[in-house]
N, C-alpha and C positions, 0 to 999 in steps of 0.2 A: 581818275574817274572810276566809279565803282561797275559790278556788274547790272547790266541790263537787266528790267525783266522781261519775261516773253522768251519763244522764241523763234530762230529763222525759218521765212518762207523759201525755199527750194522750188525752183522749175528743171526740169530737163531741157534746153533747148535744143532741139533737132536740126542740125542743115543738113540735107540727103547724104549728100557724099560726105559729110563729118565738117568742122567747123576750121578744119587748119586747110588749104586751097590746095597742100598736098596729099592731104590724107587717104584721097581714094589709091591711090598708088601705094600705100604702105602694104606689107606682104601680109597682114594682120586686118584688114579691111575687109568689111562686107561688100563692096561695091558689084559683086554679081548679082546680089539680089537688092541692090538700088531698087527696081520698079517692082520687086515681089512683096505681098503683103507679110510673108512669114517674117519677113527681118523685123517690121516695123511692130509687129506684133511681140514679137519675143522685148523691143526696145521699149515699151510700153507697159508689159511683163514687171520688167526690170525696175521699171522707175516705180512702181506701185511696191513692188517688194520691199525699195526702201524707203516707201512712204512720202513720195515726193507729192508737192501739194498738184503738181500740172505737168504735163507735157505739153511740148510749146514748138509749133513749125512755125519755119520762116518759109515764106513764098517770095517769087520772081515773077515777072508775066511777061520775059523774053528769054534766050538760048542764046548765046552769042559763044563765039570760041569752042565750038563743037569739037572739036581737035584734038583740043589738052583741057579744056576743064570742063569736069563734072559739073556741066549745066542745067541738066533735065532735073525736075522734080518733079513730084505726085498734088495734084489738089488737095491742099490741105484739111478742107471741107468736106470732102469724100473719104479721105483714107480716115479722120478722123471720128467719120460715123461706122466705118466698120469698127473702129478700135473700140466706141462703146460698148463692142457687145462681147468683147474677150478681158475685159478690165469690169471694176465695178467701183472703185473710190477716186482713181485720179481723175485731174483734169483737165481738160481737152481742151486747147488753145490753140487757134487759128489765123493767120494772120490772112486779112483781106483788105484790098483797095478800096480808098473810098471813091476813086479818080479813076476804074474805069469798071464803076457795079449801080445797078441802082437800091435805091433805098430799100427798096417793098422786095426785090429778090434775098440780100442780103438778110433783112430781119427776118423771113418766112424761114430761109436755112439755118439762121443762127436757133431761132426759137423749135426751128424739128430736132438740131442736135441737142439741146438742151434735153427736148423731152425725153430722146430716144436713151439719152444717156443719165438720166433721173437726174439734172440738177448740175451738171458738170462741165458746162460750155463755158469759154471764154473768147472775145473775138480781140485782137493785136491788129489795132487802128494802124495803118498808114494811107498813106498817100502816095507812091511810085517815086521813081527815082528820073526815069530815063526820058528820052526820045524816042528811044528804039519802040519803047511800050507801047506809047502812043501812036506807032506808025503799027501796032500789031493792031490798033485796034481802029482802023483808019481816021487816025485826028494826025495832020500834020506838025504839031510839034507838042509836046508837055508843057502843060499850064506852069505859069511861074510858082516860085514856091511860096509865096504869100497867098497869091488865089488858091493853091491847093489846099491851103489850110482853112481857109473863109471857106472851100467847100465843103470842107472835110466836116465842119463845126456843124456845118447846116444837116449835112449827110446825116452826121449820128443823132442832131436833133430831133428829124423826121423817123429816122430808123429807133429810137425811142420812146414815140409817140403809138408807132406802129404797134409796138409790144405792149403799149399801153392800153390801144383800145379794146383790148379783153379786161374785165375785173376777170382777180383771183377765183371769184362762186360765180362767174356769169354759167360755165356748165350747169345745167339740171338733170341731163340723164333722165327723163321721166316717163317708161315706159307706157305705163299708164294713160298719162296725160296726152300721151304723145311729144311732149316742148324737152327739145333737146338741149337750148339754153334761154335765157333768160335776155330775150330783146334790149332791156334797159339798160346791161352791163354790157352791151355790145356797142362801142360805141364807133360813130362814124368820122371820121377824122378830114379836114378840111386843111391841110397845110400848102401854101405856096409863098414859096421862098426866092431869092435870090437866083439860085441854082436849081430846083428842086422841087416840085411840087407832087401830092396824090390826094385824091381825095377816096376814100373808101376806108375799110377797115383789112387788118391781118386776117388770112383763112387761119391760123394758127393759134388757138387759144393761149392766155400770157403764160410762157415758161414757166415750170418750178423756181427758176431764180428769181423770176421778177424778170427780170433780163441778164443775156452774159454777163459775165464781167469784163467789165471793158478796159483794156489795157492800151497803153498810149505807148507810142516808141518814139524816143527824140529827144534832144536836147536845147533848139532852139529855141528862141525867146514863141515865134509861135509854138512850137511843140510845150512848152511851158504853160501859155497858156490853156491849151487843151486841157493838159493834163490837169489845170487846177478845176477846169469848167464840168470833164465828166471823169476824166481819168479814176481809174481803180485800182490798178497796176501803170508802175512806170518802169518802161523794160530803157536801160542809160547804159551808154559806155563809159565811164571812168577810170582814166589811167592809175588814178593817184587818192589814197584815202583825202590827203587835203580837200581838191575838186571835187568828191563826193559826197563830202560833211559841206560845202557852198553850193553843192546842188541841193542837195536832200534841206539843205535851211533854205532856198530859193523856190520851190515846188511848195514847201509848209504856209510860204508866205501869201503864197500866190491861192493855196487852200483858203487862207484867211479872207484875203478878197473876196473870192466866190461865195463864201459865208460856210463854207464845210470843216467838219470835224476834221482832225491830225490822224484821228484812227481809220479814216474812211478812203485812205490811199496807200497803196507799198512800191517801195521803191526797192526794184532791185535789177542793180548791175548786173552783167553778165563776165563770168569769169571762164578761161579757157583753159583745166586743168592737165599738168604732164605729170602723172603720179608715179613715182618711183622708190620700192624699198628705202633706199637710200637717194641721197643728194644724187650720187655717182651715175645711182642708175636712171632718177628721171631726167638728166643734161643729156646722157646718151642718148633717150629716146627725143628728147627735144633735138640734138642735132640730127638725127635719120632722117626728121620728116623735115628741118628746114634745108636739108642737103638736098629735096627733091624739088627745091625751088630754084628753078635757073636764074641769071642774071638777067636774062633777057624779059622772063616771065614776072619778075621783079618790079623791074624798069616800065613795062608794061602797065600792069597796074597801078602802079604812083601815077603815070600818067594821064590814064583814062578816069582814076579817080579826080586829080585835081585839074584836069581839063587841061594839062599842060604839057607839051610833048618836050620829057628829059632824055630823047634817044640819044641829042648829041651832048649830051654831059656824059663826064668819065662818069659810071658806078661806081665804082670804089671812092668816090669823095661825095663831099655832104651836098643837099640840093642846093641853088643859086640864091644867093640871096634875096631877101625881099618878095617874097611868093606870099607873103598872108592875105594881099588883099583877091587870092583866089578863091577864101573860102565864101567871103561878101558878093562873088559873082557866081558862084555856083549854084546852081539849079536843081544840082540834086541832095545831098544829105549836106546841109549848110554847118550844123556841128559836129560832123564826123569829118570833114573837112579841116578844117579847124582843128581839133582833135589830131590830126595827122600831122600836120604844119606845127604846131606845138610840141608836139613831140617829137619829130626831125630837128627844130632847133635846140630846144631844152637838149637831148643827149646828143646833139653834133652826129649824128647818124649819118652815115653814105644812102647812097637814092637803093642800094642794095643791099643793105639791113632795114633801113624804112621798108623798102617791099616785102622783105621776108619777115618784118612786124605785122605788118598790114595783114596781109597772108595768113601768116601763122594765127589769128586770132581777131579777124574782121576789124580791127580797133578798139577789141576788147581785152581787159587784163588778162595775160599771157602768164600763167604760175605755172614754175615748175618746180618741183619737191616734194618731199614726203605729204602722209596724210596726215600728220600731229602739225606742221608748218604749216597746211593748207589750213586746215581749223584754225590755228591760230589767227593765220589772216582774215578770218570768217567772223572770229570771235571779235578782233578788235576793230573789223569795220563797224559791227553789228552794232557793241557797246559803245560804241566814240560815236554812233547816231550817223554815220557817215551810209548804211541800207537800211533795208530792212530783210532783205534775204538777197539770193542772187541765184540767178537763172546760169545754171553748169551746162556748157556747150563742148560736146565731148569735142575732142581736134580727128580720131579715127574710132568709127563705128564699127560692129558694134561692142567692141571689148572696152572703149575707153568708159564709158555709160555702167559697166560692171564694175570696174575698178573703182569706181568714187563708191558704189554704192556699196560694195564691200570690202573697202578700205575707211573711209572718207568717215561713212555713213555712222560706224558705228562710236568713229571717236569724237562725233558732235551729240550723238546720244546718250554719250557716257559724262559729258561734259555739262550736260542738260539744256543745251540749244537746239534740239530739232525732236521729234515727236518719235514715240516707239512706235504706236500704233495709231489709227485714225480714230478720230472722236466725233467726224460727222461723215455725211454721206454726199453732201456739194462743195463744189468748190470756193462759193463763198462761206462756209463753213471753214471750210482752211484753211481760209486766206485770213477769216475776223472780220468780214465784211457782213454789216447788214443786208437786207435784205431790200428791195427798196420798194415802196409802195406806191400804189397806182396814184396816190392824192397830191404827189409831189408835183403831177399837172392838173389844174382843175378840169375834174369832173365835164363840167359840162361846158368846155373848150377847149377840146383837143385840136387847136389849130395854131396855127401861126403865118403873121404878114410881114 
């Protein structure tokens, strides 16, 4: 297969305490300034220095294990509007619930950062995971994960609508006149859904983007579907280039149904790099941070993940057999489940290398090795059609986030897959994404029954 052309889109992915479940503990960690904004600004700094198209936080809406794991994080929404004002080209990606926010809050914030930041908003759709969430926010249990999705569909339907009801020239600014915008273009929206209703319009005239860019996280058959219905960005775990080129042709397919172009969505995995001069030295630093995972903290995890308590199985041997059909009862990430269970059997792993997998890299590709090997892997996912870029999740903050960018960085731009310098000012300029226009709902029916 020949070279691609194009090339890769890069995210930063942010998880506070860093993306490996030991890394706040590494002697190399920023974890004192966890809740200070200087860290998060210099990480931010960083990703624009090397030109990355977004920075991209993951959110929680519970604390559990206050003890030993770095649970706390910052509102993604909030630290991400300060970040506008100390950046001027990346872009700012958010992840919010649609299961426990309402419509009309969510689009007014999404559409202030957009403006405050000229054009650089992104919102990372989920739906929750837990119970616990739901108990934060007095609902006695989390909605099943099919109804999450039926909501979720609805949620961005309305919260799309929202942003629609400004035309691009409804502003007039007309001092003179006095008419500050233009009545006609302001239009009044009547939706009541299933889930969800509002009738009124946005206080917030329609974004520079039109709307964020809307990223979808997930691999389920619903999570698929989403992504083919709005999705922008598809943030996927992928263990294995094969699985990646049958998602990335599965998502194309599912574009085609909804009647959208190939070019009007990106796919990209998240990869969790250990970069090291040499082979020698990135295995090294990969065993420091998995030695900081106990057996017990291991064991833990696999469990609370697939709802199955392995305390009384030895660690050191593989899990029990016949555990798949946990990932079809699970309530919370249905193909990250799966995803785990696949991978426990495919490599014959003990329940205490599964966790320290798990761990070490949420269920995302775990590399470790130079930065010419790293590219390579970059290049030949890229060219075999199997992403379209991939969201770099450092494992220890905030040096690992410097290393790609001044190691990584330079040997994709000498290769001619990733950009020197920027060529637009939003993020869907980055990305290759149109822009999308107010007529894609008609004009004079912004409702829906």
């Amino acid at each position: 297969m020949g070279k691609r052309n194009g090339q890769l889109r890069l995210g930063a992915f942010i998880y506070y305490s860093g993306h490996h479940a030991a890394g706040w503990r590494h002697p190399q960690s920023g974890v004192e300034d966890l809740f200070r904004f200087d860290m998060y600004k210099k990480l931010a700094q960083t990703a624009e220095r090397g030109k990355f198209d977004m920075m991209f936080f993951a959110d929680l809406l519970y604390a559990v294990n206050v003890e030993k794991a770095a649970s706390g994080m910052l509102d993604p929404q909030t630290l991400l509007a300060a970040l506008s004002a100390v950046t001027e080209k990346l872009g700012l990606t958010a992840t919010v619930s649609t299961t426990y926010n309402e419509p009309y809050n969510v689009a007014r914030k999404f559409a202030t950062l957009d403006h405050i930041s000229g054009g650089r908003s992104a919102w990372n759709i989920v739906t929750s995971q837990l119970d616990i969430e739901a108990h934060n926010y007095g609902k006695p249990k989390h909605p099943d994960h099919s109804l999450r999705y039926e909501m979720a569909n609805e949620f961005v339907d309305l919260t799309k609508q929202l942003w629609n009801s400004w035309e691009d020239d409804a502003l007039v600014l007309d001092r003179k006149k006095g008419q500050f915008a233009d009545e006609s273009k302001v239009k009044e929206i009547d939706f009541q859904g299933h889930y969800y209703a509002s009738k009124g319009r946005l206080n917030v005239p329609r974004p520079p983007q039109g709307y964020p860019v809307l990223v979808v996280a997930g691999s389920s058959e619903p999570g698929i579907d989403s992504a083919g219905r709005y999705g922008e960005v598809v943030f996927t775990a992928q263990q294995s280039i094969e699985s990646a080129k049958v998602f990335y042709q599965r998502i194309h397919a599912k574009l085609e149904e909804y009647g959208r172009s190939h070019d009007s969505l990106k796919i990209m995995p998240g990869i969790s790099p250990i970069i090291g001069a040499t082979e020698e030295e990135a295995w090294k630093k990969h065993q420091t941070l998995q030695d900081l995972i106990s057996p017990e903290d291991a064991v833990q995890a696999v469990s609370q993940f697939i709802n199955y308590d392995l305390s009384k199985y030895p660690y050191d041997q593989p899990l029990p057999d016949n555990l798949y059909h946990l990932a079809d009862q699970s309530n919370g990430m249905k193909s990250r489940v799966q995803l785990l269970l696949d991978t426990a059997y495919k490599e014959n792993l003990s329940i205490l290398e599964l966790g320290r997998k798990m761990l070490g890299a949420r269920g995302h590709i775990q590399f470790v090795g130079t930065p010419d090997q790293l590219a390579d892997l970059m290049e030949q996912w890229f060219d075999e059609y199997a992403c379209d870029g991939f969201n770099i999740m450092p494992p220890v903050i905030p040096g690992d986030l410097d290393d790609f960018v001044d190691d990584v960085i330079p040997v994709l731009q000498k290769r001619g897959l990733f950009r020197k310098e920027y060529t637009g000012n939003t993020l869907r300029e980055h990305l290759g994404l149109e822009r999308p226009n107010v007529s894609y709902i008609q004009k004079d029916k912004l409702s829906s029954h």
